[in-house]
Backbone as a chain_set.jsonl record, in Angstrom:
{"seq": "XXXXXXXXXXXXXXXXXXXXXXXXXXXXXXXXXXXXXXXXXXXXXXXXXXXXXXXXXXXXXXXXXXXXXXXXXXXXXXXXXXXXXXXXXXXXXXXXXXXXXXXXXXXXXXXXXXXXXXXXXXXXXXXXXXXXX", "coords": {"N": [[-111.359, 40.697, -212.256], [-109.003, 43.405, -212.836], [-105.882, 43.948, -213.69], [-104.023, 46.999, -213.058], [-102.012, 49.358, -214.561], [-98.769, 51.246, -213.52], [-98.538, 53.186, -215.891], [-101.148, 54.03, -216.379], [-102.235, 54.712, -214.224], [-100.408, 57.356, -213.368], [-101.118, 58.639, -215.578], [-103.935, 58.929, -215.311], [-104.048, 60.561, -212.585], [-102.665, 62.681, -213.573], [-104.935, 63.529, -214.776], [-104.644, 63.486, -217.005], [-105.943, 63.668, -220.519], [-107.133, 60.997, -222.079], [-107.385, 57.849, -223.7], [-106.914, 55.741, -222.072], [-107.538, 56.518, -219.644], [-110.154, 57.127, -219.528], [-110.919, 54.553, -219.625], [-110.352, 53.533, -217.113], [-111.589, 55.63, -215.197], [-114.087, 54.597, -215.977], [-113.81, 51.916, -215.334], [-113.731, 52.376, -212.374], [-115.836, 53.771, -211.699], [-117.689, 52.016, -212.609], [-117.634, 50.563, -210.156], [-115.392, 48.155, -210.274], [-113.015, 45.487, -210.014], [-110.492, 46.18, -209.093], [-106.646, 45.782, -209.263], [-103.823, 45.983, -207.97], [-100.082, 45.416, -207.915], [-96.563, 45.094, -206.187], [-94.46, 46.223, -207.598], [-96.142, 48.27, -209.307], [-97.323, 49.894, -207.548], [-94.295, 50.687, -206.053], [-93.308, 52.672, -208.264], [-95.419, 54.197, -208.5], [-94.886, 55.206, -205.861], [-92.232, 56.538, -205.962], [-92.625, 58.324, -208.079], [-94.128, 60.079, -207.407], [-94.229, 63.665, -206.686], [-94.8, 65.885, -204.973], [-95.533, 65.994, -201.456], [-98.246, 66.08, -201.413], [-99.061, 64.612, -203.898], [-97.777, 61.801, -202.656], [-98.806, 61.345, -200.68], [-101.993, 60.725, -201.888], [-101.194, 58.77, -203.604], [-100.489, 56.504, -202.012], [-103.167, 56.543, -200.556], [-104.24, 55.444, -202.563], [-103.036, 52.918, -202.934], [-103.005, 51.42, -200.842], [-106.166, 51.035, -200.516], [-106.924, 49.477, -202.656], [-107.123, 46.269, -204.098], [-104.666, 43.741, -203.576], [-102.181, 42.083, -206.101], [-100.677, 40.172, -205.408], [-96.667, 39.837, -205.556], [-94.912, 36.78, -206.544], [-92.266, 36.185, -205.944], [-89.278, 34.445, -206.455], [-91.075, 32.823, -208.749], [-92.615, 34.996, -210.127], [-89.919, 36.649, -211.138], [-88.576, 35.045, -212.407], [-90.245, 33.969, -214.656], [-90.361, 36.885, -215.801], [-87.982, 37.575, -216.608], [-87.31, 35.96, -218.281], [-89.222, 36.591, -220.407], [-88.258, 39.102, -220.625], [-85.686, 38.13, -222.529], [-87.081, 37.158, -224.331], [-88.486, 38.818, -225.693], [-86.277, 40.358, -226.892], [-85.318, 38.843, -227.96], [-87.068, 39.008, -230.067], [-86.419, 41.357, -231.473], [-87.714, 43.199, -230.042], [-86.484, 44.729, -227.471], [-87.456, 45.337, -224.143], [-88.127, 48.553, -222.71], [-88.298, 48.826, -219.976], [-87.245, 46.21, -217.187], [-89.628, 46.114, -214.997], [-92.01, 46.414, -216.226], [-92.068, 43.977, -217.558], [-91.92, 42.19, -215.175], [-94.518, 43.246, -213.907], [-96.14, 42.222, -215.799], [-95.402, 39.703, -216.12], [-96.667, 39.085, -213.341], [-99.609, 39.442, -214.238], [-99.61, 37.463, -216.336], [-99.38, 35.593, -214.748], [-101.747, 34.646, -212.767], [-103.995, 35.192, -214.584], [-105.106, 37.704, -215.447], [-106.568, 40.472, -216.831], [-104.312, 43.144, -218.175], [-104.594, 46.963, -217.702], [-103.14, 49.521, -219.539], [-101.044, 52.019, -220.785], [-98.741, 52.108, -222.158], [-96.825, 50.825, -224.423], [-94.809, 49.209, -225.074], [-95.892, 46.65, -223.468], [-97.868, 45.771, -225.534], [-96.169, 44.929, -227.147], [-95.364, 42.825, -225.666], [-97.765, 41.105, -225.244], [-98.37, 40.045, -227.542], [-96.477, 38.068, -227.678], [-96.166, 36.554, -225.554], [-98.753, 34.983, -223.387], [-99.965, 37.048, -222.044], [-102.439, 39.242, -221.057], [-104.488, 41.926, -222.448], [-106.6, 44.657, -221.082], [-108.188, 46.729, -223.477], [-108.741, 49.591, -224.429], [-111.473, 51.363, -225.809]], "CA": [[-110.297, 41.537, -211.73], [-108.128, 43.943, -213.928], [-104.863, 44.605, -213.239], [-103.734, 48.333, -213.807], [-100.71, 49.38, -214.633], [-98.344, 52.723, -213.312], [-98.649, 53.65, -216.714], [-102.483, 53.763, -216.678], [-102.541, 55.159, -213.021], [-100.354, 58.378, -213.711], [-102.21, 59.426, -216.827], [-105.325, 59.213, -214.248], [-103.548, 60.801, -211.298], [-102.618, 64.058, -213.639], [-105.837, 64.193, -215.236], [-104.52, 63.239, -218.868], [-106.816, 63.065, -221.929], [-106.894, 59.731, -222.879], [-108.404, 56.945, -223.979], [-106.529, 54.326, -221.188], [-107.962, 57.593, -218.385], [-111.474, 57.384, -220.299], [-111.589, 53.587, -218.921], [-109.734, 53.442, -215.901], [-112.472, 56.39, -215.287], [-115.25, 53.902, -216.287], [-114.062, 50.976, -214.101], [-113.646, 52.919, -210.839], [-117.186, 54.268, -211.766], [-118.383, 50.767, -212.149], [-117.007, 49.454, -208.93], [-115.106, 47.102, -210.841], [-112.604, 44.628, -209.22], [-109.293, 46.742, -210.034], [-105.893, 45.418, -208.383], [-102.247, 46.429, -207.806], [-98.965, 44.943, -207.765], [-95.517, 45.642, -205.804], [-94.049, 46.91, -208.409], [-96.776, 49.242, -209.418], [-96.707, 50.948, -206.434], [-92.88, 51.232, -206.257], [-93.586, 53.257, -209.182], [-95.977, 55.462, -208.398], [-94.667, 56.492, -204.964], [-91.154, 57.058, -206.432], [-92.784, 59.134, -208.98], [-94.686, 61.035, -206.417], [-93.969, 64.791, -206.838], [-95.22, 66.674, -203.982], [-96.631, 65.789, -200.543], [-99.921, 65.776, -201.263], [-99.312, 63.351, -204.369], [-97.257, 60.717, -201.921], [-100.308, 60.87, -199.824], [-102.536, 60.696, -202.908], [-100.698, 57.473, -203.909], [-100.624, 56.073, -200.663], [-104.143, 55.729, -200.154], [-104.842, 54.496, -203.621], [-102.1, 51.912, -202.449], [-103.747, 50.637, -199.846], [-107.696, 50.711, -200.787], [-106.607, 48.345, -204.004], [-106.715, 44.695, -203.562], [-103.115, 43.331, -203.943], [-102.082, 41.199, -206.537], [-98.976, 40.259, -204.797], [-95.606, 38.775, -206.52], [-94.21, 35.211, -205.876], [-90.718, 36.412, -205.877], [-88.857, 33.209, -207.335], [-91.609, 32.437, -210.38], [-92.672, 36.002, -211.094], [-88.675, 37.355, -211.663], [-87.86, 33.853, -213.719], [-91.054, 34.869, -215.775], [-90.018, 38.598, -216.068], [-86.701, 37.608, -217.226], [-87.75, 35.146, -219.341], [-90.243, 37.756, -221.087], [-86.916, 40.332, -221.491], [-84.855, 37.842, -223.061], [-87.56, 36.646, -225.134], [-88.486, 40.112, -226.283], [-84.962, 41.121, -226.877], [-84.635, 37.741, -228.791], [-87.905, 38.948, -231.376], [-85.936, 42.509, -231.955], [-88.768, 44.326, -229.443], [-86.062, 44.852, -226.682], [-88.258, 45.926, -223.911], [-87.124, 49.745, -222.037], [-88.108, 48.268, -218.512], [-87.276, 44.836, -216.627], [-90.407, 46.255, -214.209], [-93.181, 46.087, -216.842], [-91.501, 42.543, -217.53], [-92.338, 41.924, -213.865], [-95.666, 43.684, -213.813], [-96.811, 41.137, -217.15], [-95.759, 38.407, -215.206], [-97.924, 38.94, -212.35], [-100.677, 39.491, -214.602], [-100.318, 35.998, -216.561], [-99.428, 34.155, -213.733], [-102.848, 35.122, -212.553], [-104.234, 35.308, -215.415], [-105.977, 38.658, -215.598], [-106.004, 41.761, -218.092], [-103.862, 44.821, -217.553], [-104.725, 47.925, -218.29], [-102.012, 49.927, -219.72], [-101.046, 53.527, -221.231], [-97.43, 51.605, -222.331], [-96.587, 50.288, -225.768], [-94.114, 47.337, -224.816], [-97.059, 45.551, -223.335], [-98.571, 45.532, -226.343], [-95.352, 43.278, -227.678], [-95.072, 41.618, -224.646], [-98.787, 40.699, -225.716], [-98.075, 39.227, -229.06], [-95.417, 37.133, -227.533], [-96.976, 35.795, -224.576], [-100.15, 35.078, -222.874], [-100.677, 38.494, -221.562], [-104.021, 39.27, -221.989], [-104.651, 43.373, -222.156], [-107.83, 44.978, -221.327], [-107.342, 47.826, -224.391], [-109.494, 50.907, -223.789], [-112.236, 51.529, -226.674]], "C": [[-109.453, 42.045, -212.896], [-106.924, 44.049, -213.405], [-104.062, 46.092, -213.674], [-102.071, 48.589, -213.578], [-99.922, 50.817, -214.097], [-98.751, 53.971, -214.565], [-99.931, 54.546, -216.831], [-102.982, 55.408, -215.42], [-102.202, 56.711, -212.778], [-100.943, 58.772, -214.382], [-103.572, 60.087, -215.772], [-104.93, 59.759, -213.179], [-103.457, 62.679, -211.705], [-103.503, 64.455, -214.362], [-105.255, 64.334, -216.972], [-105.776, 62.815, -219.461], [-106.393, 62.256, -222.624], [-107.236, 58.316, -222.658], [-108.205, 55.675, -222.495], [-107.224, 55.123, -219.856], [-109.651, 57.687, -218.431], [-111.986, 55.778, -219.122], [-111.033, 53.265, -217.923], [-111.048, 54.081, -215.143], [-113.931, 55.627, -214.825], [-115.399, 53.196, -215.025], [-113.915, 51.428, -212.803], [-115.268, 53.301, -210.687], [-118.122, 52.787, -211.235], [-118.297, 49.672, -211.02], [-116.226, 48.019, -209.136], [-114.042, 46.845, -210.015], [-111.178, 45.513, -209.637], [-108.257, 46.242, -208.547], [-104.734, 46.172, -208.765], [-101.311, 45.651, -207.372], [-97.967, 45.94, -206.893], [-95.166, 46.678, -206.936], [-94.969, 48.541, -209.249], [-96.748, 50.379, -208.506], [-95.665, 51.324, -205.841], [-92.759, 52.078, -207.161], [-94.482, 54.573, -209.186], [-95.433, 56.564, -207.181], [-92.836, 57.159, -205.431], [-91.768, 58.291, -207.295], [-93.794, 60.501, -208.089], [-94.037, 62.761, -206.342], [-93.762, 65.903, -205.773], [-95.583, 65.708, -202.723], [-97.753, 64.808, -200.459], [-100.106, 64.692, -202.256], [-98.755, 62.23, -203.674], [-98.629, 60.082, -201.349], [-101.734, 59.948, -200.6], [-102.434, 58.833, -203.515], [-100.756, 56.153, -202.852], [-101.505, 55.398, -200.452], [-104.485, 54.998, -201.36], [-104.284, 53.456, -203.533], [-102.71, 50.643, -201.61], [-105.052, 50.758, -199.767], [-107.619, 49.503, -202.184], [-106.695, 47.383, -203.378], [-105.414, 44.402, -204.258], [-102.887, 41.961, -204.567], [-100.424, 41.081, -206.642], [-97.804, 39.173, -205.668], [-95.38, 37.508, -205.751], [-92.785, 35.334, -206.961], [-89.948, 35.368, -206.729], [-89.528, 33.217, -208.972], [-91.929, 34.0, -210.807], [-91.43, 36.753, -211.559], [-88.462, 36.762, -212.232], [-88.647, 34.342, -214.746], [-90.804, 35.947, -216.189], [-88.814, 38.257, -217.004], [-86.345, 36.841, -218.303], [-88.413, 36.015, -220.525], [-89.074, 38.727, -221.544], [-86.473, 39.495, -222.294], [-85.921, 37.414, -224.604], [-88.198, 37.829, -226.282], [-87.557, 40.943, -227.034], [-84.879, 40.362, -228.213], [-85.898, 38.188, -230.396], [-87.486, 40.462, -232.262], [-87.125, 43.595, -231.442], [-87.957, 44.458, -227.849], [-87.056, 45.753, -225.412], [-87.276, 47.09, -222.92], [-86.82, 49.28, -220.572], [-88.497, 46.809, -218.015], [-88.585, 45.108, -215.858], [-91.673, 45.7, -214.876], [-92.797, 44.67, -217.059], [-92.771, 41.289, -216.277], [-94.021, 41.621, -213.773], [-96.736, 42.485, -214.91], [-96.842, 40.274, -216.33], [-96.593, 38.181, -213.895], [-99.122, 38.707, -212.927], [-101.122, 38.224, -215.488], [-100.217, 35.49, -215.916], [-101.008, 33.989, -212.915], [-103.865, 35.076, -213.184], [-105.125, 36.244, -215.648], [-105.368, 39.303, -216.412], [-105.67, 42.487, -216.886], [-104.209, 45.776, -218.784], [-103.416, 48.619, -217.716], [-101.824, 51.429, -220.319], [-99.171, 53.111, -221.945], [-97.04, 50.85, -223.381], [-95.815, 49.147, -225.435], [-94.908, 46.399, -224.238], [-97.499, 45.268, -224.53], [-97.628, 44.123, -226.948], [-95.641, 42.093, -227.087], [-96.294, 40.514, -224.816], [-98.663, 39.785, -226.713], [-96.852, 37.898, -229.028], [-95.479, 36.247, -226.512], [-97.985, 35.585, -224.106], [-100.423, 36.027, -222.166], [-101.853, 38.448, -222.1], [-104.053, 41.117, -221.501], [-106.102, 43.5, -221.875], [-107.238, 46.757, -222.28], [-108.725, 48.661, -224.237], [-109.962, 51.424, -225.303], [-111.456, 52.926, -227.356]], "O": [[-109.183, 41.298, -213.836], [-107.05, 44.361, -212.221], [-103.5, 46.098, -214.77], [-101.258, 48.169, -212.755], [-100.683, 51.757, -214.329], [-99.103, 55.137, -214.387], [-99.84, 55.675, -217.314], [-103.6, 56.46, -215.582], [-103.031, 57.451, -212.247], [-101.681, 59.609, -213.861], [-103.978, 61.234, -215.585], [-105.729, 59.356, -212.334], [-103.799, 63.624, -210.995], [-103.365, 65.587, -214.825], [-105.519, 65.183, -217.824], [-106.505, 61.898, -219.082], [-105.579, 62.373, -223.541], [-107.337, 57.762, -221.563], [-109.101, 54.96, -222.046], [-107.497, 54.359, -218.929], [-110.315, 58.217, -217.541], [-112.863, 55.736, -218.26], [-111.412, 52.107, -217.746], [-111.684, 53.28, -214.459], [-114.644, 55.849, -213.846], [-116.204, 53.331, -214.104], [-114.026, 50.508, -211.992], [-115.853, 53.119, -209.619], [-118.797, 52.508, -210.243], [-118.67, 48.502, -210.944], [-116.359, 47.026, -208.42], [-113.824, 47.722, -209.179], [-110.885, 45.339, -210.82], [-108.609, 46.235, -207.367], [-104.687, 46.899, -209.757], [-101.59, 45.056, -206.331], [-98.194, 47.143, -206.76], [-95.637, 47.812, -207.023], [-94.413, 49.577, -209.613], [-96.273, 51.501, -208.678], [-95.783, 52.261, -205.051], [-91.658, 52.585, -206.944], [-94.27, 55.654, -209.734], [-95.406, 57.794, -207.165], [-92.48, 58.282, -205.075], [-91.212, 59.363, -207.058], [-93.922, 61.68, -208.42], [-93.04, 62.753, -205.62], [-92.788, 66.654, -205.713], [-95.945, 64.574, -203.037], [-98.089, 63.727, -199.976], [-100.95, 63.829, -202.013], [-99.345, 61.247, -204.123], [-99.228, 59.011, -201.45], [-102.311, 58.953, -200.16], [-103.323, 58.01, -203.732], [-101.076, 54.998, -203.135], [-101.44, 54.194, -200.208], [-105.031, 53.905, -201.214], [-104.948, 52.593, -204.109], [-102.795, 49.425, -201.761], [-105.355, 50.54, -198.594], [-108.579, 48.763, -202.397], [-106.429, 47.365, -202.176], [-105.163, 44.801, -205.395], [-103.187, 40.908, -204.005], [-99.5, 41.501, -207.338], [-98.036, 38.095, -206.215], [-95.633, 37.302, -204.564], [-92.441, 34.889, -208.056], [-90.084, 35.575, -207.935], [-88.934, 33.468, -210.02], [-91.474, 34.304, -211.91], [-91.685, 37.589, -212.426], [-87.92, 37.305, -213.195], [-88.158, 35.011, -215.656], [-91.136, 36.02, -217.372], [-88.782, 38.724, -218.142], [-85.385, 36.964, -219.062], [-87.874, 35.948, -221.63], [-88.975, 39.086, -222.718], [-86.805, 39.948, -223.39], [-85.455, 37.406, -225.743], [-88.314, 37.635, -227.492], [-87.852, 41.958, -227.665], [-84.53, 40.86, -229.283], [-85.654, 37.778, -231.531], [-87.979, 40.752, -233.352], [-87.471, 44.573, -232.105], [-88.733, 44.3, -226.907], [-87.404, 46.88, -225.763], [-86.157, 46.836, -222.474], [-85.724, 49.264, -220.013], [-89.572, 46.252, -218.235], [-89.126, 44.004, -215.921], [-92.336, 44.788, -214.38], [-93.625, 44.015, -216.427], [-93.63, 40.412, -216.359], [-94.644, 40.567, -213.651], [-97.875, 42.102, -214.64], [-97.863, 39.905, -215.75], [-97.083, 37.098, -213.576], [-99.852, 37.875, -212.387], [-102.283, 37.826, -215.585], [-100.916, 34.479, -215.991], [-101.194, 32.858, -212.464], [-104.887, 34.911, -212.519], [-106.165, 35.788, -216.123], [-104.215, 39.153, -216.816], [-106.037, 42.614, -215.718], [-104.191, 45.658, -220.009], [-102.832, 48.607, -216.633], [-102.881, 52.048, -220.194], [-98.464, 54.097, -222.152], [-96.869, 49.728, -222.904], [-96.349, 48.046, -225.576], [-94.637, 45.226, -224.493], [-97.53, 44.04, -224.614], [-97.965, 42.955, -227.144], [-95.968, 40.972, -227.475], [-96.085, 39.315, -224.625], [-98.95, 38.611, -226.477], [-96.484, 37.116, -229.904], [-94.861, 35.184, -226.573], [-98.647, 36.477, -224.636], [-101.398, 35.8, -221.45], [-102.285, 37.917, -223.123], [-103.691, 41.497, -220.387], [-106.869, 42.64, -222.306], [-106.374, 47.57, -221.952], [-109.738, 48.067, -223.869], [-109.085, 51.868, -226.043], [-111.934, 53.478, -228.347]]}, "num_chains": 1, "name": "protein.A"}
């Protein structure tokens, strides 16, 4: 199972050139196990533009398998991960990706990303990325 990230999901939604859209691309091709979080999809349908992308988002929402939060340990983890980020001088921009990490080690699967503060968040915790050739 991968876990993908908003980051990952827009790029692939507007048809961006790029390398994280190249394998997102791949694993949908390969019927691979791809999941979604709350927070991911708070993210995409906020960012939703039109209509037809709400809709768009929607169903990709609900055909995903859900890799759902545990409220209590994944916000202590998240917030743990800001302070600890903050504390190495890699302040991260959003408490969400925080979030989104912690689902993904508590779990322990890769995310795929299109988002540079994972990459810290990587080097500082057991995140594990899947990084796109």
């Amino acid at each position: 199972m991968i876990l993908v990230d908003s980051s990952a999901w827009i790029a692939y939604l507007r048809g961006v050139d790029a390398p994280v859209v190249e394998r997102l691309d791949g694993l949908i091709a390969a019927g691979a196990d791809i999941a979604i979080t709350e927070p991911v999809i708070m993210e995409l349908l906020a960012g939703a533009r039109r209509p037809q992308e709400l809709s768009r988002v929607e169903a990709l929402a609900n055909g995903l398998p859900l890799a759902p939060l545990h409220a209590v340990t994944d916000f202590r983890d998240a917030a743990e991960l800001y302070r600890a980020s903050a504390a190495n001088g890699h302040p991260i921009r959003s408490m969400i990706d925080c979030l989104i990490a912690a689902v993904a080690i508590r779990r322990d699967i890769p995310l795929l990303h299109g988002d540079r503060d994972f990459g810290f968040l990587a080097e500082i915790s057991p995140l594990r990325l899947d990084v796109p050739a």
